[in-house]
Biopython code that builds the backbone (N, CA, C, O; Angstrom):
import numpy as np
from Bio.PDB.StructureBuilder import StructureBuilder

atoms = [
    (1, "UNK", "N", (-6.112, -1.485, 11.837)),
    (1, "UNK", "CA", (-7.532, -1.197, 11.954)),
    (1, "UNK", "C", (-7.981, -0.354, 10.752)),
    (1, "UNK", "O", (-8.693, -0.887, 9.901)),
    (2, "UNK", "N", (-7.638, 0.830, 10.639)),
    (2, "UNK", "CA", (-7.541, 1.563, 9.248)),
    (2, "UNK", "C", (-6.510, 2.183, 8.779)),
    (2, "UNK", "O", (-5.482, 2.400, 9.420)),
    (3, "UNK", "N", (-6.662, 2.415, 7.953)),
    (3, "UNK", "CA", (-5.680, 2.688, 6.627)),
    (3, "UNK", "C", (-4.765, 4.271, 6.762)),
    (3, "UNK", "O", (-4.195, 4.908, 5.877)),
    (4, "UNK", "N", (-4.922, 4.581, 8.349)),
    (4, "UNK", "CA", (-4.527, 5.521, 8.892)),
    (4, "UNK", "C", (-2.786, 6.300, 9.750)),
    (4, "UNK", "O", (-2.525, 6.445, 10.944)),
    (5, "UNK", "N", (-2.136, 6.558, 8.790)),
    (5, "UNK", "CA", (-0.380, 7.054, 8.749)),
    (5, "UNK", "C", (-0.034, 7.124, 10.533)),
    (5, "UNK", "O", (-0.277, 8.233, 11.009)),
    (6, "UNK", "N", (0.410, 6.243, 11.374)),
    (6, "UNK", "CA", (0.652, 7.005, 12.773)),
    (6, "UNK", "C", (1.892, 7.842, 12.633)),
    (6, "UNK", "O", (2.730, 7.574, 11.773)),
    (7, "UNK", "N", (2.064, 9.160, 13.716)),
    (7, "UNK", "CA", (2.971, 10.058, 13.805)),
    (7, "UNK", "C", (4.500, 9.742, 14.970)),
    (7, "UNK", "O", (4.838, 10.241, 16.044)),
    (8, "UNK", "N", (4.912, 9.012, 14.357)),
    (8, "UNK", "CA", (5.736, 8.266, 15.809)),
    (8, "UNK", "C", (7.018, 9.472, 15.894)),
    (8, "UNK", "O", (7.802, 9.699, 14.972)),
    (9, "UNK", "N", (7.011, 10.264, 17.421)),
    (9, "UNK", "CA", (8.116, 11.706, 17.124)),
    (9, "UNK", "C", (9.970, 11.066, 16.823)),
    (9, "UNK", "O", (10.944, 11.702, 16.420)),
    (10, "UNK", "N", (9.865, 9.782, 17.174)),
    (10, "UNK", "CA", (10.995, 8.885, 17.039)),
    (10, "UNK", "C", (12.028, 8.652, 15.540)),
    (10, "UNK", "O", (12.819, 7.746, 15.274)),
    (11, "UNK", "N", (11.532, 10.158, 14.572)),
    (11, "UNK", "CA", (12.263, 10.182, 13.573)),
    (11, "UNK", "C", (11.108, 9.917, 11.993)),
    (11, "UNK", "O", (11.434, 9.573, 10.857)),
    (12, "UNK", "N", (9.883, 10.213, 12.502)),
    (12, "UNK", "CA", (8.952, 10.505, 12.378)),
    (12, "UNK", "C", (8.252, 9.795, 11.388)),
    (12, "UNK", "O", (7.760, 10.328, 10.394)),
    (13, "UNK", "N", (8.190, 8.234, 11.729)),
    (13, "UNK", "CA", (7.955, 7.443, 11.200)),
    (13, "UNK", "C", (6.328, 7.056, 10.313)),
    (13, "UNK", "O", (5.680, 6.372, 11.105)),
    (14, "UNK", "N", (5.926, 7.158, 9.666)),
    (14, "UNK", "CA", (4.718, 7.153, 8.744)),
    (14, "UNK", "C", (4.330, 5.501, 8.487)),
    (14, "UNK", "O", (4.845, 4.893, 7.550)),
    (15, "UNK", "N", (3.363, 4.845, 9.426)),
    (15, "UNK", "CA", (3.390, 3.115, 9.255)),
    (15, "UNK", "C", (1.932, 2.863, 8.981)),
    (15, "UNK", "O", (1.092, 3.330, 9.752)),
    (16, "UNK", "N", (1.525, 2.043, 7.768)),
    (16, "UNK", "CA", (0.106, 2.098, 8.083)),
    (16, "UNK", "C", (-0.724, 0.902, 7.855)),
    (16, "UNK", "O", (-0.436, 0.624, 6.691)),
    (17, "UNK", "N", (-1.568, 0.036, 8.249)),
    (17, "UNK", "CA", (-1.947, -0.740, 8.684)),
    (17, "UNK", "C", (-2.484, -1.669, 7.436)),
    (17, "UNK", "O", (-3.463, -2.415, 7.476)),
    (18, "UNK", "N", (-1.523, -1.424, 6.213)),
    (18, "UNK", "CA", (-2.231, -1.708, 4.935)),
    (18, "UNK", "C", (-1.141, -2.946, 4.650)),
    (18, "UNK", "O", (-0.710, -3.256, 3.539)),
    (19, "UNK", "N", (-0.797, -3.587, 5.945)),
    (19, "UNK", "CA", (0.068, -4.692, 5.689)),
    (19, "UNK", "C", (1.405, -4.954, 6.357)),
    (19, "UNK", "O", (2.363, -5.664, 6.051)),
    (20, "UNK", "N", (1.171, -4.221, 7.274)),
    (20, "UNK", "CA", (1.840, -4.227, 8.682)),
    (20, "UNK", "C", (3.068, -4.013, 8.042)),
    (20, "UNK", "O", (3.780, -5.015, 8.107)),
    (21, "UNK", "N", (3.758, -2.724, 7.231)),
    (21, "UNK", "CA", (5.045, -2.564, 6.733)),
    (21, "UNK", "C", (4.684, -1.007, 6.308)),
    (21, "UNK", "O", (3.654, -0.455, 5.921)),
    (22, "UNK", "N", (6.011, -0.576, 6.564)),
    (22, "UNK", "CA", (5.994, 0.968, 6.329)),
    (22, "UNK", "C", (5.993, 1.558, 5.107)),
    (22, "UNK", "O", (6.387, 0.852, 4.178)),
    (23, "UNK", "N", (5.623, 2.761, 4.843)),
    (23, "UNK", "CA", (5.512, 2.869, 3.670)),
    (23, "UNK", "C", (6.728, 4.224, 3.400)),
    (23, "UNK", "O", (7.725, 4.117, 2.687)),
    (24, "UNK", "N", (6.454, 5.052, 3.919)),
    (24, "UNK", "CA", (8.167, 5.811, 4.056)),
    (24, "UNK", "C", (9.057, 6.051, 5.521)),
    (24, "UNK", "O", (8.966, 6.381, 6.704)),
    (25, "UNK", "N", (9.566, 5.807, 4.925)),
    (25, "UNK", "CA", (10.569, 6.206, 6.782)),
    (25, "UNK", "C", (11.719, 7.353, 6.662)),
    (25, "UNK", "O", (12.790, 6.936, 6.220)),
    (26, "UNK", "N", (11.648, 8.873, 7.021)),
    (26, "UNK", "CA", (12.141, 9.891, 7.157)),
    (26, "UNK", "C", (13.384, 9.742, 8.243)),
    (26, "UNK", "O", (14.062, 10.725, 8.544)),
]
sb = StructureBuilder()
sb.init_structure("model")
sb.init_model(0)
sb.init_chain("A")
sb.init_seg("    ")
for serial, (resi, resn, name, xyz) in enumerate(atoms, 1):
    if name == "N":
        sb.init_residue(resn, " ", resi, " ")
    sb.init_atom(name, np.array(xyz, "f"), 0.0, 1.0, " ", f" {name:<3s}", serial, name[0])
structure = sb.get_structure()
C-alpha cells in the first residue's frame, strides 16, 4: 500500500511494499 518499513518483533524484520521483497533483514 505504501512505501512504509513494517516492525515484525520476529527478529525484526524491515519489509516494504516497494516490491514485495525485503530490503534488510537483521
Amino acid at each position: 500500500m505504501s512505501k512504509e518499513p513494517l516492525k515484525i518483533p520476529s527478529g525484526l524484520i524491515w519489509v516494504t511494499y516497494q516490491g514485495t521483497e525485503p530490503l534488510s533483514i537483521c
